[in-house]
Structures are given as C-alpha cells and as structure tokens.
PAZAPA-4460 file (N, C-alpha, C; in steps of 0.05 Angstrom, whole numbers, plus 32768, in hexadecimal, padded with zeros to 4 digits):
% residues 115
    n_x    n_y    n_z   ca_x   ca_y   ca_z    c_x    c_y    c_z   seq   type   mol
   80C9   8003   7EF1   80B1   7FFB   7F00   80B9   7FF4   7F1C     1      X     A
   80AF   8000   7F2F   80C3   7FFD   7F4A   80B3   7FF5   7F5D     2      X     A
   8099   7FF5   7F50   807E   7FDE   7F5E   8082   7FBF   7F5D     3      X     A
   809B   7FB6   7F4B   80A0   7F9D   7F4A   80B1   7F9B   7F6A     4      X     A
   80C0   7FB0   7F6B   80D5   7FA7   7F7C   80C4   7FB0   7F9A     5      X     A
   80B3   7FB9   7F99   809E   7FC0   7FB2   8095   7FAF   7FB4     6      X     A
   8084   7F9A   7FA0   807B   7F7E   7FA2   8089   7F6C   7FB1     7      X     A
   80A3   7F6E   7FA6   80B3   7F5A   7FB0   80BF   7F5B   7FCF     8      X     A
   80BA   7F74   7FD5   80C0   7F76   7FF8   80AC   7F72   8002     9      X     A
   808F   7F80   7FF9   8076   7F74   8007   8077   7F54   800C    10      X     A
   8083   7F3D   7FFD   807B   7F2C   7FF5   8094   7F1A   800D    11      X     A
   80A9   7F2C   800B   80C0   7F1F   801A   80BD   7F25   8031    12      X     A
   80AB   7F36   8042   80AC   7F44   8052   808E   7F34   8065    13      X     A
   807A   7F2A   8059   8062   7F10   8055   8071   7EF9   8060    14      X     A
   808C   7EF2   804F   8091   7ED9   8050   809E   7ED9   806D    15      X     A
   80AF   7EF0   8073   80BF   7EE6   808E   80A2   7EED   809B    16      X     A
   8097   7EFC   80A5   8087   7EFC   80BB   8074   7EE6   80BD    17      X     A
   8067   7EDC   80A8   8053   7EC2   80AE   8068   7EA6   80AB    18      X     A
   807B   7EA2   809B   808D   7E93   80A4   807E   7E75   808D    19      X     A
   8072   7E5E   809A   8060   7E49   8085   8043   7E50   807D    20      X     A
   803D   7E68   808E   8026   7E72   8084   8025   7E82   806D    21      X     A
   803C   7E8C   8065   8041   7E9A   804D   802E   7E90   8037    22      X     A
   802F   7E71   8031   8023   7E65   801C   800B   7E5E   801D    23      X     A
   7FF6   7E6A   8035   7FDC   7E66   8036   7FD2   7E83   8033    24      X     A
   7FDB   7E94   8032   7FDB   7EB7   8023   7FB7   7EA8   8012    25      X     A
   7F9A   7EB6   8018   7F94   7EBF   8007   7F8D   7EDC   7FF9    26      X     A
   7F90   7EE6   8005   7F8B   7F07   800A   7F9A   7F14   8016    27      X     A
   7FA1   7F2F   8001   7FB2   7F4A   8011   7FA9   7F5D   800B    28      X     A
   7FA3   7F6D   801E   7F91   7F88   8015   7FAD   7F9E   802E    29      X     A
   7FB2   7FA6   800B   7FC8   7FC0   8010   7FBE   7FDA   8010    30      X     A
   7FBE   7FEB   801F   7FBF   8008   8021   7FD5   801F   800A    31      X     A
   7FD0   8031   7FF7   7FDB   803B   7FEB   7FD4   8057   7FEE    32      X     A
   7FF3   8062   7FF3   7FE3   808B   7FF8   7FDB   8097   7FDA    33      X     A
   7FCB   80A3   7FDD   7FCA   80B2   7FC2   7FE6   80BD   7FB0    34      X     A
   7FF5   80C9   7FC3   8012   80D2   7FBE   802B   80C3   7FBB    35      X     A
   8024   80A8   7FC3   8041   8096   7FCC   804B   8091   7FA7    36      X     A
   803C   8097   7F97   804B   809D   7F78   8044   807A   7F6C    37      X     A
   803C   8066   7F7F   8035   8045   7F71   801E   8047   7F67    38      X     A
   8027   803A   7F4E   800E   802A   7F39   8005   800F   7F41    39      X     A
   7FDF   8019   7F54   7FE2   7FFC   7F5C   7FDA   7FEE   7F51    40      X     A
   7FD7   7FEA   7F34   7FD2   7FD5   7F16   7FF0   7FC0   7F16    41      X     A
   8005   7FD6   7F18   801F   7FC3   7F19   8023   7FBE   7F36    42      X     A
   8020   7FC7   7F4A   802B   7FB5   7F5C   801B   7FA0   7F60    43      X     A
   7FF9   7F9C   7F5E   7FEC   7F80   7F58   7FFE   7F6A   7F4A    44      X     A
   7FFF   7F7A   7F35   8011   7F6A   7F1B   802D   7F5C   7F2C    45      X     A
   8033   7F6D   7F30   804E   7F6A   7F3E   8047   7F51   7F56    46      X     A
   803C   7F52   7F69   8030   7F3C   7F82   8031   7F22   7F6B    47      X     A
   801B   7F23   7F5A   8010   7F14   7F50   801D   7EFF   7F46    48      X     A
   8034   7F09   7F3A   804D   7EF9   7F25   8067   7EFC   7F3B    49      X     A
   8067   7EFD   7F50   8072   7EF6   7F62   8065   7ED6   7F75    50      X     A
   804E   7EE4   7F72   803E   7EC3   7F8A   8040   7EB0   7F71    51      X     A
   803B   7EB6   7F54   8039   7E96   7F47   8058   7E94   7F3D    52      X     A
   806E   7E9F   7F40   8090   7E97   7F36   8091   7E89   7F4D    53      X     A
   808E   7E8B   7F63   8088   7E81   7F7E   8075   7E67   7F86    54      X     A
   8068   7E5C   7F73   8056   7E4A   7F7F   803A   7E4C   7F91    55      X     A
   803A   7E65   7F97   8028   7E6F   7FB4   8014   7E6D   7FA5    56      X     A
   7FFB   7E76   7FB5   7FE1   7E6F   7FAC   7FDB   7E82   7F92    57      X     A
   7FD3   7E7D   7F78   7FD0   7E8D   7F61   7FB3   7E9E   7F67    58      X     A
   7FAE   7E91   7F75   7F89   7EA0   7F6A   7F87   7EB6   7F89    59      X     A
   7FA3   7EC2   7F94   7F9F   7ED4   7FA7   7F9C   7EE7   7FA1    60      X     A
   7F84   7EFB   7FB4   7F72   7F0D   7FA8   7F88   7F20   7FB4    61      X     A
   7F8C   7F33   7FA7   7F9C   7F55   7FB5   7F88   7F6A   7FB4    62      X     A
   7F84   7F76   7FC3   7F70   7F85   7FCA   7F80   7FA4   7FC9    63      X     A
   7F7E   7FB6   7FBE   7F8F   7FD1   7FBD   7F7A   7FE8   7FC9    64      X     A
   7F7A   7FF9   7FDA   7F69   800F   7FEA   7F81   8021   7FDE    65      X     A
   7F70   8037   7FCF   7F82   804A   7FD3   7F81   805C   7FF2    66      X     A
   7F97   806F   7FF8   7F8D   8081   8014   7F93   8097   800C    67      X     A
   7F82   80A7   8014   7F86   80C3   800E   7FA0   80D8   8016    68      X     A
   7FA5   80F2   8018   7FB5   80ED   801F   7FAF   810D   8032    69      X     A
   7FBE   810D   8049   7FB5   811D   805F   7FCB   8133   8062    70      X     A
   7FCF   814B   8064   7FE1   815E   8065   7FDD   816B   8082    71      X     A
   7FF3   8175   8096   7FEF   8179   80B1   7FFD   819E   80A2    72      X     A
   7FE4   81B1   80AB   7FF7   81C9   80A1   8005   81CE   80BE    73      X     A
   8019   81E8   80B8   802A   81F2   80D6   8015   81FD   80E3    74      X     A
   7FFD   8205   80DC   7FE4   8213   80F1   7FD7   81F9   80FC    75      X     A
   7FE2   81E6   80F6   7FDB   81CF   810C   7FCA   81BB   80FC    76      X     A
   7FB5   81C8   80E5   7F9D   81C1   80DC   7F9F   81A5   80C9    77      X     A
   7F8B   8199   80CD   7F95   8177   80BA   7F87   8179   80A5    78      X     A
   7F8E   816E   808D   7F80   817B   8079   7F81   8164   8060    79      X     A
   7F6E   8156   8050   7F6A   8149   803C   7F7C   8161   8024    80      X     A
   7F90   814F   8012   7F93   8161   7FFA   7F93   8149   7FE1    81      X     A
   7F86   8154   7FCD   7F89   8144   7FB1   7F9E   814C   7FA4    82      X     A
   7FAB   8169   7F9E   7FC1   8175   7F95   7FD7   8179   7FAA    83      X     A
   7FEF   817B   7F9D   8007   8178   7FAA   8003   819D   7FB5    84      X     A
   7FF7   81B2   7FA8   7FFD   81C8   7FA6   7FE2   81D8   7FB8    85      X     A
   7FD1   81BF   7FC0   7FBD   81C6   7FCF   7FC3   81D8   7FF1    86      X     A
   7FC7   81EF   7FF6   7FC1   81F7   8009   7FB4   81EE   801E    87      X     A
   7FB6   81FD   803C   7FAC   81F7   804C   7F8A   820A   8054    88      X     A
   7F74   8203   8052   7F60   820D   8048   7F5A   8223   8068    89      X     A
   7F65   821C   807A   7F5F   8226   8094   7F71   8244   8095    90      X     A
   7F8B   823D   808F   7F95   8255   808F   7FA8   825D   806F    91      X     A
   7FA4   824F   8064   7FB1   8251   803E   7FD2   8250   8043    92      X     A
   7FD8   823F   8055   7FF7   823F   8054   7FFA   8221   8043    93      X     A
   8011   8227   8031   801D   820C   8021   802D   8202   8037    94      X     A
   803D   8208   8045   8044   8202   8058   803C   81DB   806E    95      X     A
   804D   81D6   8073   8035   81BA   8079   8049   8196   8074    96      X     A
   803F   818C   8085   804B   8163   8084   8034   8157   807C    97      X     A
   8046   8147   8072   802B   8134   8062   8032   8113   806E    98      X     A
   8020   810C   8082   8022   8100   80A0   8016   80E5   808F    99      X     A
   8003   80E8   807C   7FF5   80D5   806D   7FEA   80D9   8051   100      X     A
   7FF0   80C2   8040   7FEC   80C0   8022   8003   80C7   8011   101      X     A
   801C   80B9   8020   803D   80B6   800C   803E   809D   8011   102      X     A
   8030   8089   8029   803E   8075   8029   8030   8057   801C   103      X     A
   803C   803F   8020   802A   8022   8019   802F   8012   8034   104      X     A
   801D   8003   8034   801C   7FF1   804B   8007   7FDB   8045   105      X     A
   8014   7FC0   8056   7FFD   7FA9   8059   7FED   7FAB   806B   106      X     A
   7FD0   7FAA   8066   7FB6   7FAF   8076   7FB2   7F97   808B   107      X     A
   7FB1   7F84   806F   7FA6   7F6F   807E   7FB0   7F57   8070   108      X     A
   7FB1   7F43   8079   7FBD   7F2C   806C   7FA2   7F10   806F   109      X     A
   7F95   7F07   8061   7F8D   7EEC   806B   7F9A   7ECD   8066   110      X     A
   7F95   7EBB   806D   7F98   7EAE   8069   7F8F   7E8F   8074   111      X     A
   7F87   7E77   805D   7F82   7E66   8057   7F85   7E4E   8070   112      X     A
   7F70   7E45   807F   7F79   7E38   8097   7F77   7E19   8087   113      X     A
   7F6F   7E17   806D   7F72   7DFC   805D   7F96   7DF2   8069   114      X     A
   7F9C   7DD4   8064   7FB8   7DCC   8061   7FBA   7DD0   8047   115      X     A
***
C-alpha cells in the first residue's frame, strides 16, 4: 500500500512548511490524476491514522478531487483521455505526453485560527 507512504510525505511535507501551524490543519483538499495509479480511500485512511498517531486534530476533513487526465498529441492537439489506449481524436495518432492526470498534489490547506 504505497498511499501510506504518500500520506506520510504529504503529512511531513505540511509539517515543515507551516512549521506550529501544522497542528491547527483543519482541511486538505488534494488533487488526484485519474492515472497517478492512488487509491484515494487509502490515502484518506492513510492521512487519517497519521494525524491521530500524531495527536493533530482527529476530526480533519480530507477532501480528495479526482483530475482528469489530459494527453498533448505530437500534432500539437490537447486532448481529455479515460483509456490509456485512447488516441488522439484530431489526427488518430497514439503518439502523445501526458502533461496532466499522473500526478497528486496539495490544493489547499486550511487552517484553524482558534489557539
């Protein structure tokens, strides 16, 4: 399960940048590509049982968006694909980068101006 160990960089990665704000976290709303291959049931799971082994606030909401995922073909053209095997509809070349929907990222972070 390698959403645990993705949890745990998200989480380590929270703590250095907000620094004592870390522990006023109530909300994280993560971005996930369609393609990036994470189960975002376990990486919740994963946050989750990281913030309470930790002490941090238990009742923080994680918010998961999946993103779609965007293919750039060599005829230049940008293109939505659901299948790995999906062509490029402008000119039918497989051919093509996939610029968006392999990766994860933190959206947004809130947090708690309570002491």
């Amino acid at each position: 399960m390698h959403e645990f160990a993705i949890a745990q960089d998200i989480a380590s990665s929270l703590e250095k940048s907000l620094g004592n704000e870390f522990k006023k976290i109530t909300t994280i709303n993560i971005g996930i590509g369609t393609f990036s291959g994470i189960v975002s049931e376990s990486l919740t799971l994963g946050l989750e049982t990281i913030f309470k082994i930790n002490n941090i606030n238990e009742s923080i909401k994680i918010n998961i968006k999946e993103r779609e995922c965007i293919a750039k073909c060599e005829c230049g053209n940008m293109y939505k694909i659901k299948n790995i095997f999906d062509i490029c509809p402008k000119c039918s070349s497989p051919v093509r980068e996939i610029p968006e929907g392999m990766d994860i990222f933190v959206d947004s972070v809130e947090i708690s101006e309570e002491n």
